[in-house]
C-alpha positions, 0 to 999 in steps of 0.5 A: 457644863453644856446645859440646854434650858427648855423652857429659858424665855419664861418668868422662872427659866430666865431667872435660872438661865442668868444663875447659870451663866453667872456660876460659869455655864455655857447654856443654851435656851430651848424655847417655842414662846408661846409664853416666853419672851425674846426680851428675856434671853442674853447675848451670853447663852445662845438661842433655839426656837424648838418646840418639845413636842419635836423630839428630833429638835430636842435630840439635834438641840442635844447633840449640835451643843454637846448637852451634859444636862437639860433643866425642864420648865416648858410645862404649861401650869395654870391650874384651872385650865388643866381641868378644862382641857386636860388632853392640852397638858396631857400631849404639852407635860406628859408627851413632851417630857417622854420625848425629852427623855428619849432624847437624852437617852439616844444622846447620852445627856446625863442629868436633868433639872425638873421643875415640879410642884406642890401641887402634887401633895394636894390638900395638906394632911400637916405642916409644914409639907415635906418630901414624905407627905403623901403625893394625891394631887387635886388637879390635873396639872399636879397629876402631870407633875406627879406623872412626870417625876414617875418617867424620870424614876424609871429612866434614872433606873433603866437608863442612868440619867439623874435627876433633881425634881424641885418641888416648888411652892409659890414662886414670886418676885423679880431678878433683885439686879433688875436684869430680867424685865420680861412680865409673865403673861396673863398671869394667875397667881397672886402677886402678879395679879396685885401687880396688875391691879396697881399699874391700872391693868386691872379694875380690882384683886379678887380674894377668893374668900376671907372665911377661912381658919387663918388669922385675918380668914384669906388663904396663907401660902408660902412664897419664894423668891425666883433668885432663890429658885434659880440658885436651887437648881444650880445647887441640884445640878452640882449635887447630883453630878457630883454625887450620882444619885437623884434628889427630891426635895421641896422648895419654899421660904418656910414661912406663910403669908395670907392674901391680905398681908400681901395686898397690904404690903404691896399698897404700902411699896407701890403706894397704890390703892389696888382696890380689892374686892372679896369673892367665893372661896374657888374649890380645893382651896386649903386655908394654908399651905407652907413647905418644910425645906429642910431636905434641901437646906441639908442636901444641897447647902441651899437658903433664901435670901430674898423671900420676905415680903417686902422684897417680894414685893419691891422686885415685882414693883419695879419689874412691872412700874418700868413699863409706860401701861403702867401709871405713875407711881414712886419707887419706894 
């Protein structure tokens, strides 16, 4: 199939452009990296400098390659900032999804991948989150989200394109081949940010409290591996051209691991200190938050196979320990 990537330079689009081209694709990178990198694009798919806010590239980019799907992940998605600057994700999420959309009518493309979020439940009312947990997202980043997944109802029912929206929880690791090499650039979340802290880019990890009702009181969070990830939107694609209907689903390991248990873990592999300090707890923080992904496991055949810890951590370690800025330590 002629799929276009939007998004394919970045941490998690790299990942799924490779699972793509492995699975026999012939896929094309639609990217403006501002946040992706040229180091991760392959000599085997070929290559757009476009921009979503562009519609007449996204429908060129569309129609000069014959796309039969599109997989988005262009969005911006940094939490803290879409409260800030809200009309940023507004014109970026919002207006670049309508304008894929309208592309893909005017086009005739016939499905797309979405990468959403569990940011668009909010505060847990249960665990583990499923599908049919109530969607009330706390930031506006999750509102985007929630939004997005809206537009491709409506266009699914007006114009006849399927969809699959992800719902990811929290992705982590690098490629377990090590063919994917590019670092996320100033990264938020966790595992990245003890990364940074180990190769001495960082003074210390802040753990946004250590009060909370878990067992050692750090935030629990579900982490998946982006192999894991990647092989999930392959497994949706094939599902809903091969049966013509749209999908839902959550993606998670369905297992929780707290911020101490993670630091621990990537001292122990990297042998580092990361030193580590213990700060406010940040606002609309749940204690813990992990998914049900038994949606996907019987829709689409799909399981993990590298989401515990340690190979979370090993793969983040050698992706970041390969480059010079960061000090000398031994794989493990």
């Amino acid at each position: 199939m002629n799929i276009l990537v939007i998004g394919g330079a970045g941490y998690i689009g790299s990942h799924v452009t490779r699972e793509l081209l492995d699975r026999g694709h012939k896929v094309t990178v639609f990217d403006n990296l501002s946040s992706g990198l040229r180091r991760n694009l392959f000599s085997d798919a070929m290559f757009i400098h476009g921009d979503i806010l562009r519609c007449e590239q996204l429908t060129a980019a569309m129609r000069e390659g014959a796309m039969e799907a599109a997989v988005f992940l262009a969005a911006y998605k940094a939490v803290g900032e879409s409260m800030i600057k809200p009309e940023k994700y507004s014109i970026n999420n919002i207006t670049g999804t309508v304008n894929l959309l309208n592309a893909a009518s005017e086009t005739g493309l016939k499905y797309i991948i979405f990468s959403s979020s569990a940011a668009v439940y909010g505060e847990p009312s249960y665990l583990p989150v499923d599908e049919k947990h109530p969607a009330n997202p706390e930031n506006y980043y999750g509102f985007t989200k929630l939004e997005i997944e809206k537009f491709l109802f409506w266009y699914d029912k007006l114009k006849g394109i399927r969809f699959a929206s992800l719902r990811y929880f929290n992705a982590a690791g690098y490629d377990v081949r090590g063919r994917i090499s590019g670092l996320e650039q100033n990264p938020a979340n966790l595992l990245p940010v003890i990364m940074e802290t180990a190769c001495g880019k960082r003074k210390e990890l802040e753990i946004f409290g250590n009060d909370y009702d878990t067992p050692d009181g750090t935030c629990i969070r579900d982490y998946i591996h982006v192999n894991d990830l990647a092989a999930a939107h392959a497994l949706a694609l094939d599902y809903i051209s091969k049966n013509g209907k749209s999908l839902t689903v959550n993606l998670g390991s369905e297992t929780g691991s707290s911020v101490l248990e993670v630091l621990e873990t990537a001292r122990r592999i990297t042998g580092q200190p990361i030193p580590s300090r213990i700060a406010k707890r940040r606002p609309g923080d749940p204690a813990k938050l992990t998914a049900s992904a038994d949606l996907a496991r019987s829709l689409l055949g799909w399981k993990t196979e590298h989401s515990d810890l340690d190979t979370l951590v090993r793969t983040s370690w050698e992706a970041y320990h390969q480059y010079e800025d960061c000090r000398e330590a031994p794989h493990t």
